[in-house]
C-alpha positions in Angstrom: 176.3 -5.4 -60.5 174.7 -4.4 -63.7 172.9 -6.8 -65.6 173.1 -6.3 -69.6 171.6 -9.3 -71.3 173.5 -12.2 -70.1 176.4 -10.5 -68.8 176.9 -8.7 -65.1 178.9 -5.9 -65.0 180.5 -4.7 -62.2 179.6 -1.0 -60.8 184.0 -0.6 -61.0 183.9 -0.6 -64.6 181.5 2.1 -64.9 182.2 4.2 -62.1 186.1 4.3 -62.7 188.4 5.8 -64.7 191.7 4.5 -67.2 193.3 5.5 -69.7 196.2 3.1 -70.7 199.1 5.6 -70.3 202.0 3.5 -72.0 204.7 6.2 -72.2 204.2 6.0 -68.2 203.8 2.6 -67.5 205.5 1.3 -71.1 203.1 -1.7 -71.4 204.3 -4.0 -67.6 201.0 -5.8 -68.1 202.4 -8.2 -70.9 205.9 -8.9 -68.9 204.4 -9.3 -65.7 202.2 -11.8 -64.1 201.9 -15.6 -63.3 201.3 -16.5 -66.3 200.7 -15.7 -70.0 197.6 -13.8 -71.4 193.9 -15.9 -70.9 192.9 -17.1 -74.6 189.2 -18.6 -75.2 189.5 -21.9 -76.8 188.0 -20.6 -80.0 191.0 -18.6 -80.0 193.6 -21.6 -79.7 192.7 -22.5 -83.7 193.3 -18.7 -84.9 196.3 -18.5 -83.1 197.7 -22.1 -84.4 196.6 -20.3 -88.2 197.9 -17.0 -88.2 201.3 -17.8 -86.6 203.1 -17.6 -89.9 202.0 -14.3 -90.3 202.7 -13.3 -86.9 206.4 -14.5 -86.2 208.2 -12.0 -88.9 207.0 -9.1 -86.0 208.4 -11.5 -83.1 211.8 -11.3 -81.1 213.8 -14.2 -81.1 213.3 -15.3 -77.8 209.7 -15.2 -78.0 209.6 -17.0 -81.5 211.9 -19.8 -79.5 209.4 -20.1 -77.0 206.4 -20.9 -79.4 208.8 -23.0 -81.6 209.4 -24.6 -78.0 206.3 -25.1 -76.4 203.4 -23.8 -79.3 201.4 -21.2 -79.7 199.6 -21.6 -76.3 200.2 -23.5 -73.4 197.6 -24.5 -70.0 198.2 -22.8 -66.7 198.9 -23.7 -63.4 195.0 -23.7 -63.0 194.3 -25.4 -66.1 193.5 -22.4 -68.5 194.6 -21.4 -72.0 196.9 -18.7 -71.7 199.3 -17.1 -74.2 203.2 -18.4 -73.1 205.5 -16.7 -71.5 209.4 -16.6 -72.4 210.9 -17.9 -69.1 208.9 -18.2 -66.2 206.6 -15.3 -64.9 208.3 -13.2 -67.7 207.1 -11.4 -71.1 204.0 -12.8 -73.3 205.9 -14.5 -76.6 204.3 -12.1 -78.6 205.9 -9.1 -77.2 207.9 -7.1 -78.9 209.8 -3.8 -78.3 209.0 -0.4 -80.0 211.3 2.8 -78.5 211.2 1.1 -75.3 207.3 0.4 -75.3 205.7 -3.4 -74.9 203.9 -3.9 -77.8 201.9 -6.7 -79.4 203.4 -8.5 -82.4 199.7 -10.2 -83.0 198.2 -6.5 -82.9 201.2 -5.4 -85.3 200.5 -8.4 -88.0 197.3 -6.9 -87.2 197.8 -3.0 -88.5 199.7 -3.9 -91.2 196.7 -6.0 -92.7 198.7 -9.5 -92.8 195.8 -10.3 -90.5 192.2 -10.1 -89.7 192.6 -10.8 -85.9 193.5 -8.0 -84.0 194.6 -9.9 -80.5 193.2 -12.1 -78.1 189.8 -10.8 -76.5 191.7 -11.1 -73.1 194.2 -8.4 -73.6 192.2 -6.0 -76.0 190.0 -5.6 -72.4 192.3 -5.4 -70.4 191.5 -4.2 -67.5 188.5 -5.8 -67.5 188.9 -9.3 -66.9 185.8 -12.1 -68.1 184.8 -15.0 -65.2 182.1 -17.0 -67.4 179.7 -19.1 -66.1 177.6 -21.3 -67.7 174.8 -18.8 -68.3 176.0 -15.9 -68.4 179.3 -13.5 -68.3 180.8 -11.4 -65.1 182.7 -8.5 -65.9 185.1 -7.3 -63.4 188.1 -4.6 -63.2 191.4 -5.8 -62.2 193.0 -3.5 -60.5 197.1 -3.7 -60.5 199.5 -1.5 -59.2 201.3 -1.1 -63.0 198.1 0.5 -64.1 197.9 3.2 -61.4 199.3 6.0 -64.3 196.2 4.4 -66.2 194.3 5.7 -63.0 195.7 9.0 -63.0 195.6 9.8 -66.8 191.7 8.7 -66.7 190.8 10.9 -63.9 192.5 13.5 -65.9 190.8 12.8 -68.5 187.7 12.0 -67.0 187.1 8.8 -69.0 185.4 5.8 -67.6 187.1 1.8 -68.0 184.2 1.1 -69.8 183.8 3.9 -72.4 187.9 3.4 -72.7 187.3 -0.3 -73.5 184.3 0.7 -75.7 185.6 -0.8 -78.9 186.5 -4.4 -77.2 183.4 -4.2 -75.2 181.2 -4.1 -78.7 184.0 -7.0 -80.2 183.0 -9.2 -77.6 179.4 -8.8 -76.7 178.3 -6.0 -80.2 176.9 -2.6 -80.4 173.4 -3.4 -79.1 174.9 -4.5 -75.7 177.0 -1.8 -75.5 174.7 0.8 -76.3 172.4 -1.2 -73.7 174.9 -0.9 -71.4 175.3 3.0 -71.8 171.6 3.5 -70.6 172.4 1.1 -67.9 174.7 3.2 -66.8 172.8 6.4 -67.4 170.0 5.4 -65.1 172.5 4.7 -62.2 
């Protein structure tokens, strides 16, 4: 583990590589999974506010779902996680662009209807947060839909972290991340 400030990184973030490669894998992560995207509760209010915005960019089904069951539900283990249109099935928000997942949050987003970009949870993906109390641990989930992700980064020779760069500084800022740079030099 790395230590930066109050958050522990582990060495698999620095020491592999991804690239999302969405023409390969065409965006499995947000259909697949037991359950919906994990949201922060700070994030259950934005998400509550910006919904009017968002829903213009959303499919029918998933604008059923929210009309159904809101704009986020609680887990199986008791988290905050984005719904899901049937069971174990696409994130609400998805939507469809030439046969590529995309995000109709991150949409609302580009088209400046909003100022949030997407929940914290799936602009890092595939680093997943566990927080503690004191202090963050940042680990890599590794899935078998990401393994083009794999192969495109080694091609590319670019690390999860420096790929996740501009999320990484959303979440903890620049300092950290530029801390967490020399960290990584000086392994």
């Amino acid at each position: 583990m790395i230590e930066v400030g109050s958050v522990l990184v582990h060495e698999d973030v620095v020491k592999n590589n991804f690239v999302c490669n969405l023409n390969k894998c065409k965006g499995a992560c947000c259909l697949e999974g037991d359950s919906g995207a994990p949201l922060n509760a700070d994030e259950l209010d934005i998400l509550k506010e910006i919904y009017p915005k968002v829903k213009p960019y959303m499919n029918a089904k998933g604008i059923a779902t929210i009309e159904r069951v809101g704009t986020h539900v609680t887990d199986f283990e008791g988290d905050y996680t984005t719904p899901c249109v049937d069971v174990n099935k696409e994130c609400a928000y998805v939507i469809f662009e030439n046969g590529i997942t995309k995000c109709a949050i991150e949409k609302a987003y580009e088209n400046g209807d909003i100022t949030w970009k997407k929940p914290i949870s799936c602009h890092l993906y595939p680093i997943r947060i566990t927080k503690y109390p004191e202090f963050d641990v940042l680990n890599y989930d590794r899935w078998s839909i990401c393994s083009p992700a794999c192969t495109f980064g080694d091609e590319l020779q670019v690390r999860v972290h420096e790929f996740l760069k501009n999320p990484l500084i959303r979440k903890y800022g620049e300092e950290w991340y530029e801390e967490l740079e020399d960290a990584v030099a000086n392994l």
